[in-house]
C-alpha positions as CSV (number, residue, x, y, z in Angstrom):
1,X,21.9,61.2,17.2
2,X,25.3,59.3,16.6
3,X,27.2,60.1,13.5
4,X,27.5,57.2,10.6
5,X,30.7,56.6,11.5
6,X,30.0,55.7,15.3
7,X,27.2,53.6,13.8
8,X,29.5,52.0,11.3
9,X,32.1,51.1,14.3
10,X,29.2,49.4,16.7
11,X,29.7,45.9,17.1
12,X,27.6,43.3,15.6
13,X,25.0,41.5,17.8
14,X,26.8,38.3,19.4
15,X,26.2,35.3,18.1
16,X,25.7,31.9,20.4
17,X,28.0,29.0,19.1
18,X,26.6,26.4,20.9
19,X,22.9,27.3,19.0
20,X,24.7,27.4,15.7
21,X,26.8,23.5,16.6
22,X,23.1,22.7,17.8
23,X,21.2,23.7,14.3
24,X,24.1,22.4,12.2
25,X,23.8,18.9,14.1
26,X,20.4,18.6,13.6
27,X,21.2,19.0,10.0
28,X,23.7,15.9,9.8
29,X,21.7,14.1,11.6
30,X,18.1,14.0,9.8
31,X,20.2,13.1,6.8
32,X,21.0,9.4,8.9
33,X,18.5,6.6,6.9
34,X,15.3,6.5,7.8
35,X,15.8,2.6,8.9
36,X,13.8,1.5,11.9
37,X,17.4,1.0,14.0
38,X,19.1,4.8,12.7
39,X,17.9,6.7,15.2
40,X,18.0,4.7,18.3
41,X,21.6,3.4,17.3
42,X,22.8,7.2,17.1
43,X,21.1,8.2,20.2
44,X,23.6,6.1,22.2
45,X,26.2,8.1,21.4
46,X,25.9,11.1,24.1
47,X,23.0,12.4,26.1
48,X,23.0,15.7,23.8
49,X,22.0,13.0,20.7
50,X,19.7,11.3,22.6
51,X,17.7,14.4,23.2
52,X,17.6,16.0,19.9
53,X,16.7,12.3,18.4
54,X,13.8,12.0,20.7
55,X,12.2,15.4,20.2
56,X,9.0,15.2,18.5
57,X,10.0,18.3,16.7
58,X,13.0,16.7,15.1
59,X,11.2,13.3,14.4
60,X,8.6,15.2,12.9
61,X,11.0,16.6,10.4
62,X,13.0,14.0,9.9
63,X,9.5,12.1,8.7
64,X,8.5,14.6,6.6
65,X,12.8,15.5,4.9
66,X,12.8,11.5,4.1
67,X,8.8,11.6,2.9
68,X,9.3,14.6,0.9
69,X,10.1,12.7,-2.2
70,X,10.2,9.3,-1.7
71,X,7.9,7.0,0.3
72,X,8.5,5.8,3.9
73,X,10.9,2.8,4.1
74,X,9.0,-1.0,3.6
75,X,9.1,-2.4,7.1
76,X,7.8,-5.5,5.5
77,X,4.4,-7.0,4.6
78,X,0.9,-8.8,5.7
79,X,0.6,-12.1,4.3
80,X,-2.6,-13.3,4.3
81,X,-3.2,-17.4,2.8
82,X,-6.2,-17.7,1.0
83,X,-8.5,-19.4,3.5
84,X,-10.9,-18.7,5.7
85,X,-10.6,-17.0,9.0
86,X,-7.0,-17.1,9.7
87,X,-5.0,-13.8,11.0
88,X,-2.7,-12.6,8.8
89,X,1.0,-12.6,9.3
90,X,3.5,-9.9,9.3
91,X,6.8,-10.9,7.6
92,X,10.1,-9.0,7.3
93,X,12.0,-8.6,4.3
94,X,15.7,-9.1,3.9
95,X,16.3,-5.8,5.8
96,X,19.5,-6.0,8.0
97,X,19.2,-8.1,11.4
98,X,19.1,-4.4,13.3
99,X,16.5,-3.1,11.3
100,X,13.9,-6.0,11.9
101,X,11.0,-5.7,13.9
102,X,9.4,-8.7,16.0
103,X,6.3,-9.6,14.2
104,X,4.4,-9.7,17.1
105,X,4.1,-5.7,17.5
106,X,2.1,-5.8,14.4
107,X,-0.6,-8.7,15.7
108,X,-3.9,-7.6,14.0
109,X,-6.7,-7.5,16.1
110,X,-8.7,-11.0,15.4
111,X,-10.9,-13.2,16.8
112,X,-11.3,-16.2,15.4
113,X,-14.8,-17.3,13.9
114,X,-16.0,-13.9,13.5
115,X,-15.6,-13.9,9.7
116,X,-12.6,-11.3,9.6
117,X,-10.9,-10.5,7.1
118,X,-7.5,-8.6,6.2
119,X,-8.1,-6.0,3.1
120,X,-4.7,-4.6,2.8
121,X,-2.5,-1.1,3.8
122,X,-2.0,2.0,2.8
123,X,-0.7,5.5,3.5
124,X,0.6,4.2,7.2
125,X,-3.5,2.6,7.9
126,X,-4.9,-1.0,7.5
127,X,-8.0,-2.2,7.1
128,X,-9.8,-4.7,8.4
129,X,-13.5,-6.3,7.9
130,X,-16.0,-8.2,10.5
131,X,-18.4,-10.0,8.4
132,X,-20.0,-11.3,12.2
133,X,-20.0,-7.8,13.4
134,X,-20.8,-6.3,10.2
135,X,-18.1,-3.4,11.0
136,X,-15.0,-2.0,9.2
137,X,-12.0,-1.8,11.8
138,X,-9.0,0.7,10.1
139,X,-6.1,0.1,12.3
140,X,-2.8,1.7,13.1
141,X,-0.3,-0.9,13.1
142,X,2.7,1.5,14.8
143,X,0.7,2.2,18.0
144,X,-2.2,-0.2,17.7
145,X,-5.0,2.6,17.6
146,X,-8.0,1.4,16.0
147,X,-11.3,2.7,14.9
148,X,-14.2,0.8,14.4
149,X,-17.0,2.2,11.8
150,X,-20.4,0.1,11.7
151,X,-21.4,-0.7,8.2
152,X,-23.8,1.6,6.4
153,X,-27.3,0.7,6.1
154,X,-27.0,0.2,2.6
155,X,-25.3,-3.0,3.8
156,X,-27.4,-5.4,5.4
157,X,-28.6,-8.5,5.3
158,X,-32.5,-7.6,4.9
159,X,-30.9,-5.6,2.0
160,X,-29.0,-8.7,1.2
161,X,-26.3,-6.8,0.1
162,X,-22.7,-8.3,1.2
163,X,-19.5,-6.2,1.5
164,X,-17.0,-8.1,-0.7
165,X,-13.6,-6.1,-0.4
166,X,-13.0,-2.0,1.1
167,X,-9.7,0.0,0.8
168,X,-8.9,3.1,3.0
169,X,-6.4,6.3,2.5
170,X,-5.1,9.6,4.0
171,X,-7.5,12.2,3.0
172,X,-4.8,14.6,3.0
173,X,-2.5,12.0,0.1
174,X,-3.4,15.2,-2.6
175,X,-2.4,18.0,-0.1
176,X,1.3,19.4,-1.6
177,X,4.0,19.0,1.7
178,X,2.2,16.0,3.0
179,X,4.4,13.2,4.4
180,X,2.4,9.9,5.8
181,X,3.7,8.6,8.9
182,X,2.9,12.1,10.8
183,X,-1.0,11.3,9.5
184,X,-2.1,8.5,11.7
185,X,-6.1,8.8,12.0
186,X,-7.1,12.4,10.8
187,X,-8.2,12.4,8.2
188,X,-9.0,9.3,6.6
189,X,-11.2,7.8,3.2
190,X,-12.6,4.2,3.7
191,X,-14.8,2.6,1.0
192,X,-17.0,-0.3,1.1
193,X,-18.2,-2.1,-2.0
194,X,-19.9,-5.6,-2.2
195,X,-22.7,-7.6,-4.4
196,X,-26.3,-8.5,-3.7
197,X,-27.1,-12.0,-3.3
198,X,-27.8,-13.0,-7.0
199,X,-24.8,-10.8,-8.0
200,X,-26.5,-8.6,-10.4
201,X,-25.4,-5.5,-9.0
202,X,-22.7,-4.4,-7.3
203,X,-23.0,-1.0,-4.5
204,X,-19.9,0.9,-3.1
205,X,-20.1,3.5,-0.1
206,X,-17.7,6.4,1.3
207,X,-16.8,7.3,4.9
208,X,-15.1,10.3,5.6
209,X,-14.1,11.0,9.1
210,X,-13.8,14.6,8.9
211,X,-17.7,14.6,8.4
212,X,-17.7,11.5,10.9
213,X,-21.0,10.1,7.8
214,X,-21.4,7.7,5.6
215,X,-22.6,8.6,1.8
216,X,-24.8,7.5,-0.2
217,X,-24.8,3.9,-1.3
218,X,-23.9,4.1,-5.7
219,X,-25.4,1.1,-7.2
220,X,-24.7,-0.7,-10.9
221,X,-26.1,-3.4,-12.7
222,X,-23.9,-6.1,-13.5
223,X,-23.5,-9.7,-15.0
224,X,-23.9,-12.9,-12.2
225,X,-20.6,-13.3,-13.3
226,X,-19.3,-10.0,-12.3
227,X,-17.6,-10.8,-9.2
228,X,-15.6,-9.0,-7.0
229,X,-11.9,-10.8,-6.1
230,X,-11.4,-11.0,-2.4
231,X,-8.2,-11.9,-2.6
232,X,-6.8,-9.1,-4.6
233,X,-5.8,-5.3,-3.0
234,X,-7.6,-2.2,-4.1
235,X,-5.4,-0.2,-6.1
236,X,-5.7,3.7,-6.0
237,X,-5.6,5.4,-9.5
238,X,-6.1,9.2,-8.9
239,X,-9.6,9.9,-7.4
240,X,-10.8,6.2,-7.6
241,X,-10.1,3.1,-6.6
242,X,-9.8,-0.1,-8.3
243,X,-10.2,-3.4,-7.5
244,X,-9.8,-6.7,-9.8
245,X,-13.4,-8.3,-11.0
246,X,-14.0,-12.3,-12.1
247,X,-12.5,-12.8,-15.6
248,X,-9.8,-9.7,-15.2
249,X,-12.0,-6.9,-15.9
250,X,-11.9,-4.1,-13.1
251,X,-14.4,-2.4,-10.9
252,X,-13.6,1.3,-10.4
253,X,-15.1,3.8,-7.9
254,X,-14.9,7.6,-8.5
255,X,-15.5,8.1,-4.8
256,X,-15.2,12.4,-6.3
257,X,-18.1,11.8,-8.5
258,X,-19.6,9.3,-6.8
259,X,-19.4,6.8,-9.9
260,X,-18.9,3.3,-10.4
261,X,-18.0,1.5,-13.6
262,X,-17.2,-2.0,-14.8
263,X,-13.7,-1.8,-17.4
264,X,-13.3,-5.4,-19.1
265,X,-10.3,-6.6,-20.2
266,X,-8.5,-6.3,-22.8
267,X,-10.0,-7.7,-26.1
268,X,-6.6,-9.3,-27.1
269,X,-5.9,-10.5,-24.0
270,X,-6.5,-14.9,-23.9
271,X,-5.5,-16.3,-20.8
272,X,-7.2,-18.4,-18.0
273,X,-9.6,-16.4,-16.0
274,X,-8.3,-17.1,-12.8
275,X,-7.7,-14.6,-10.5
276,X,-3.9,-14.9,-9.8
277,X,-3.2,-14.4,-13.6
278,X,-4.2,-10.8,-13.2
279,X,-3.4,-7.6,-11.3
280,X,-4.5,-3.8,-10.9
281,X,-2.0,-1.9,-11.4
282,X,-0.3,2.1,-12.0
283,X,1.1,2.9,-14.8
284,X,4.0,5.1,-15.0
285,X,2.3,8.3,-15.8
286,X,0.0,7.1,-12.9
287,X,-3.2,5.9,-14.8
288,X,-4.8,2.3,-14.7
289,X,-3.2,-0.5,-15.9
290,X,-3.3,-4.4,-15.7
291,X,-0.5,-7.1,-15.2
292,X,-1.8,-10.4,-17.1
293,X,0.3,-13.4,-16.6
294,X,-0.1,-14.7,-20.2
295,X,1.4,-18.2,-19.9
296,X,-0.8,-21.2,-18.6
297,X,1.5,-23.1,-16.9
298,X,3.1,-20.2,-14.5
299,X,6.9,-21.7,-15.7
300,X,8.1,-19.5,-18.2
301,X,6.7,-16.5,-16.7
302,X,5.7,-13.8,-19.0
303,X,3.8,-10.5,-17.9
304,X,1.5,-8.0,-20.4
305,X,1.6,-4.6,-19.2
306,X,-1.4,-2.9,-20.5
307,X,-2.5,0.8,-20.0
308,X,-5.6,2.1,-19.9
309,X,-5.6,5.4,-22.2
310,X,-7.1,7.6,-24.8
311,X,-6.3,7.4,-28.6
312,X,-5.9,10.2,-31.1
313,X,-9.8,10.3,-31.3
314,X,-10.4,10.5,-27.7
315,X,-11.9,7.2,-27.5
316,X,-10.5,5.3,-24.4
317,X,-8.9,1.6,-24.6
318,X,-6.6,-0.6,-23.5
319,X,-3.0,-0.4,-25.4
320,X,-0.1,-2.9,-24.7
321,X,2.9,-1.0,-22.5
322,X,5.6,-3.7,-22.6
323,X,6.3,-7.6,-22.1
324,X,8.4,-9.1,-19.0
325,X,10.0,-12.3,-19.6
326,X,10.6,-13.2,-16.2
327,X,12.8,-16.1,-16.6
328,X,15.1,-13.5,-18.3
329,X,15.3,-11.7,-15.4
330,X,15.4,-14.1,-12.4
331,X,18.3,-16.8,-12.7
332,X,17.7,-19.2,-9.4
333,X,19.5,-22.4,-8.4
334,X,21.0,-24.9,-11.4
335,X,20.3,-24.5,-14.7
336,X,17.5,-26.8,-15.9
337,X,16.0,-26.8,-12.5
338,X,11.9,-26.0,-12.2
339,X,10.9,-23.0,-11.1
340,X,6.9,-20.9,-11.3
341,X,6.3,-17.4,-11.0
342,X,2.8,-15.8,-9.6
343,X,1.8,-12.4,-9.0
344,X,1.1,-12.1,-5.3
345,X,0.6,-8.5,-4.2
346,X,1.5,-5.3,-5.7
347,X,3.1,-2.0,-3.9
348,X,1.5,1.1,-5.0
349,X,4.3,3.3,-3.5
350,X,7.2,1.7,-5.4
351,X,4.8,0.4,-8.7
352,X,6.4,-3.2,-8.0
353,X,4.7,-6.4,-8.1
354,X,4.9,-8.7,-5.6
355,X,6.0,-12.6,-7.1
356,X,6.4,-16.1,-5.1
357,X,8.5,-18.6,-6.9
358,X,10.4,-21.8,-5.8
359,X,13.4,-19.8,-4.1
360,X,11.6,-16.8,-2.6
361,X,9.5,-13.7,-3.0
362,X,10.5,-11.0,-4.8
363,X,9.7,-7.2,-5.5
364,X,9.6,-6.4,-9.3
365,X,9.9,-2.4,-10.1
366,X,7.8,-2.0,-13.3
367,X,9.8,1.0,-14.6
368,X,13.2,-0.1,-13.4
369,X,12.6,-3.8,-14.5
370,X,15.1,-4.0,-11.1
371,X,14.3,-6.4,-8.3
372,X,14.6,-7.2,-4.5
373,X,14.5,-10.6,-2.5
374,X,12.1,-10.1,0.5
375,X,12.2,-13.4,1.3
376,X,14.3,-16.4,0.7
377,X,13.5,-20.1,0.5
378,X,13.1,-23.0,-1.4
379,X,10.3,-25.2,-1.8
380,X,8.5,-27.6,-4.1
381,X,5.2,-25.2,-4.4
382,X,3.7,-22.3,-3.9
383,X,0.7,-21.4,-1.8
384,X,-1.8,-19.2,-2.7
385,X,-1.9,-15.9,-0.4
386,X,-1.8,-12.4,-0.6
387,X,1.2,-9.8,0.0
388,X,0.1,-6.6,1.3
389,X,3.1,-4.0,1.4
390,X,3.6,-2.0,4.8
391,X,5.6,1.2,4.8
392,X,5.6,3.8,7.7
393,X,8.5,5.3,9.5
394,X,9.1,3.6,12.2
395,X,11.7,3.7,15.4
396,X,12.8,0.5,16.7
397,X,11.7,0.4,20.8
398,X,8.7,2.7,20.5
399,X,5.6,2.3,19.7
């Protein structure tokens, strides 16, 4: 038995220096932006960065040190014109010239004639519908996986039930640690909900792939009038989502407790029913809300913010958040010159709205009251289309 002393005097185990360099370089370098052209750019700098930046153990963490609190960066967005049958197309933003990505990776699959159509992203997935095949198609836009889900047989024709708009998620968007962009396919939520042909009653369905089934099909009595906007993206508010209804009022979908409700607007609220003069939102505390556009002639540009809540008495209601003058906020061109403002899209992950005006389209944060240019041009008039946000980690030359 050695004496404490001997013990005392015994070297310490050697450490290897070039593990230590190796650990604290990995360090530095998930902390580079998580742009499409950072890690590609760095890994021309020596063999020894090129092969730590192409590990799929260090892009996995990398993914999930940028995800941790923040989204993934907004590689840019699907616009889709409102008419029928035509692809959407993938736009860039403003991003740096290094940073953009040929639209032509992210070429939804489309055949023309077949009644598709493009209901929006999220969580990494989008989501497409065949009206001709009657199948939902969710689609990985980074590696162009796809999987294609027949319609339940709550919707068919004999049924005369029509899907009308659908949304999809990440199953695991509640579980704590979770970063989307490592996700892809397992496991996902896709909803369906349409109308039957006299529009007296709208039906919404669940698929989850981890059970591989459809559920049941929830039914509710509605108005003719009660009509589900195909032009507008399902928002997701908690366990539900939300899409926009004829006349601004909202159709939500517990798909928890299988529930589906229809929320009118707000009483005070006197503006043209069109579609484009409303949008589901989240509010700050991430509840339901509504964006009206409250002036007629889409010039002056102000925006209602209203929030969906409960009173002192429990009773829920709508309560006014805040006004947005936009033509405080946005100063284009010369003084005096026309401009119009219309809500366009909305980006859950950031809580911006997405607006067209004469000079461009912009992001507008809700909270921040800050916003972006995502695309620049001038023009006489703006088209009607929808913006559907696109965010996923992506590394420029892979796919």
């Amino acid at each position: 038995m050695s004496s404490p002393s001997a013990a005392a005097s015994s070297p310490a185990p050697a450490l290897d220096g070039g593990v230590i360099l190796e650990e604290i370089l990995e360090e530095i370098l998930l902390r580079l932006p998580p742009q499409p052209s950072s890690l590609p750019r760095a890994s021309l700098v020596c063999t020894r960065w090129r092969r730590i930046l192409s590990d799929p153990g260090f892009l996995s963490r990398f993914r999930e040190h940028h995800g941790r609190n923040k989204p993934p960066p907004l590689l840019g967005f699907f616009d889709e014109e409102f008419r029928r049958d035509k692809r959407p197309i993938f736009k860039l933003t403003t991003m740096g010239r290094w940073d953009r990505i040929p639209p032509a990776r992210f070429s939804a699959p489309w055949i023309r004639g077949e009644g598709w159509a493009f209901f929006g992203c999220r969580h990494g997935l989008a989501l497409l519908i065949c009206q001709k095949r009657r199948e939902a198609v969710v689609w990985d836009p980074l590696t162009g996986h796809q999987r294609r889900l027949a319609f339940p047989p709550g919707f068919c024709r004999k049924k005369g039930r029509f899907v009308q708009n659908a949304a999809v998620m990440c199953a695991a968007a509640v579980e704590d640690g979770h970063v989307h962009g490592d996700c892809r396919f397992t496991p996902f939520r896709l909803a369906l909900v349409g109308s039957d042909s006299d529009g007296t009653h709208k039906f919404a369905c669940l698929y989850e792939s981890e059970s591989g089934v459809w559920g049941d099909v929830v039914s509710l009595e509605t108005t003719r009038s009660t009509c589900v906007c195909v032009a507008k993206p399902s928002v997701l508010v908690r366990n539900s989502f939300c899409w926009l209804v004829s006349g601004g009022g909202i159709l939500e979908f517990d798909f928890e407790i299988q529930s589906l409700v229809v929320i009118q607007k707000p009483a005070d609220v006197n503006v043209a029913a069109y579609h484009w003069s409303f949008l589901v939102v989240r509010t700050q505390h991430s509840g339901l809300g509504l964006a009206v556009f409250s002036e007629p002639d889409y010039q002056s540009g102000t925006i209602q913010l209203w929030e969906r809540k409960s009173n002192r008495d429990g009773v829920v209601g709508w309560e006014l958040q805040k006004t947005i003058q936009l033509d405080g906020l946005f100063s284009f061109g010369l003084t005096g010159e026309p401009n119009a403002f219309m809500m366009q899209g909305y980006d859950e992950d950031s809580n911006a709205i997405l607006l067209s005006t004469f000079y461009g389209e912009y992001m507008l944060q809700l909270e921040s009251m800050q916003f972006i240019n995502l695309i620049e041009h001038q023009s006489a008039c703006i088209f009607t289309r929808t913006y559907y946000p696109y965010r996923n980690f992506y590394v420029i030359g892979k796919r």
